[in-house]
C-alpha positions, 0 to 999 in steps of 0.5 A: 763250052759248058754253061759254068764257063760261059758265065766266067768270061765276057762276050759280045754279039759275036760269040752270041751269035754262035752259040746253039739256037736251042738255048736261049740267053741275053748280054748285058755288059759282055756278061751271058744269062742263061734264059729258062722256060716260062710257065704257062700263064707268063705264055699266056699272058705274052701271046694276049698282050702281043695280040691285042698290041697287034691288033691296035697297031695294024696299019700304024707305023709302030711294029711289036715283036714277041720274044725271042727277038733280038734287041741290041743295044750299043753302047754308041756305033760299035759294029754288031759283032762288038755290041756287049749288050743283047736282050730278049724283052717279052715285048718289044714295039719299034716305032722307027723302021730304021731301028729293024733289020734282018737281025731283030732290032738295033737300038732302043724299043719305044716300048718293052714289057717283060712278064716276071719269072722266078728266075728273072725277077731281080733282073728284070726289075734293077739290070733291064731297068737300068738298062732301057733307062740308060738307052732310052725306051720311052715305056717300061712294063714289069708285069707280075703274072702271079700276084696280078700288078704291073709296074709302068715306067716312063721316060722324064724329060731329062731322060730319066725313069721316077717312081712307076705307076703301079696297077693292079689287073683288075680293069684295063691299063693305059699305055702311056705311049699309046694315049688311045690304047688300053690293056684289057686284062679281062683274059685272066680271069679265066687263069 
């Protein structure tokens, strides 16, 4: 099946499940993306972000996954095999251990960041919002590799993402689901 027509149709977890492990998409609502490779500073910034995120998080309880990692998102308890939604975030921290298994993770990240590509961009910023709001991952990070912002979102009490925070890089960045950790962006001034 070539990549025209795997883009007419939908599909679930299943179908994805099969298809080749060298290329890389995600589902949302049955619909297939076709994933490209990202530049070197999206890489960079990825592997920085997951170190320091690692580090903060040795010996808690909260795990975080770099892509590709599997984050399936039911819409309520369809089986795996009928789930329409599947996504690869950049970074994903799971705070539930119940959530995780030999798959990736089932359910909602407490926290996602993706780092923006050209080819992504729209998706990143309207889909996967939308989406993580809808299933409730409590902080959502759009980082923007190329003119040095993030934008933070994180969940009201009635469930909702309002207005994000915006930040340059220029100094370090609070994680809001982590009050005692903070970003350190000091790495691309070397980029």
């Amino acid at each position: 099946m070539n990549t025209a027509e795997k883009l007419q149709q939908k599909y679930t977890y299943a179908d994805y499940a099969h298809w080749p492990e060298d290329e890389r998409w995600e589902l949302i609502g049955g619909i297939a993306y076709a994933m490209t490779g990202p530049l070197r500073i999206h890489q960079k910034i990825v592997s920085e972000l997951g170190r320091q995120i690692g580090n903060y998080l040795q010996a808690k309880r909260c795990e975080v996954y770099v892509a590709p990692f599997d984050v399936r998102l039911p819409r309520q308890d369809e089986t795996d095999a009928k789930v329409e939604t599947v996504v690869q975030p950049d970074l994903s921290v799971i705070c539930d251990p119940s959530k995780l298994d030999k798959l990736g993770c089932r359910g909602a990240p407490d926290w996602i960041v993706e780092v923006l590509s050209p080819s992504t961009l729209l998706r990143d910023m309207n889909t996967k919002r939308n989406l993580y709001q809808q299933h409730g991952v409590q902080e959502y990070w759009i980082v923007h590799p190329e003119e040095r912002w993030l934008m933070v979102y994180t969940l009201d009490v009635q469930g909702r993402y309002g207005l994000p925070g915006v930040f340059g890089m220029d100094e370090p960045t609070l994680v809001q689901r982590f009050p005692d950790l903070s970003i350190d962006w000091s790495f691309l001034a070397e980029t």
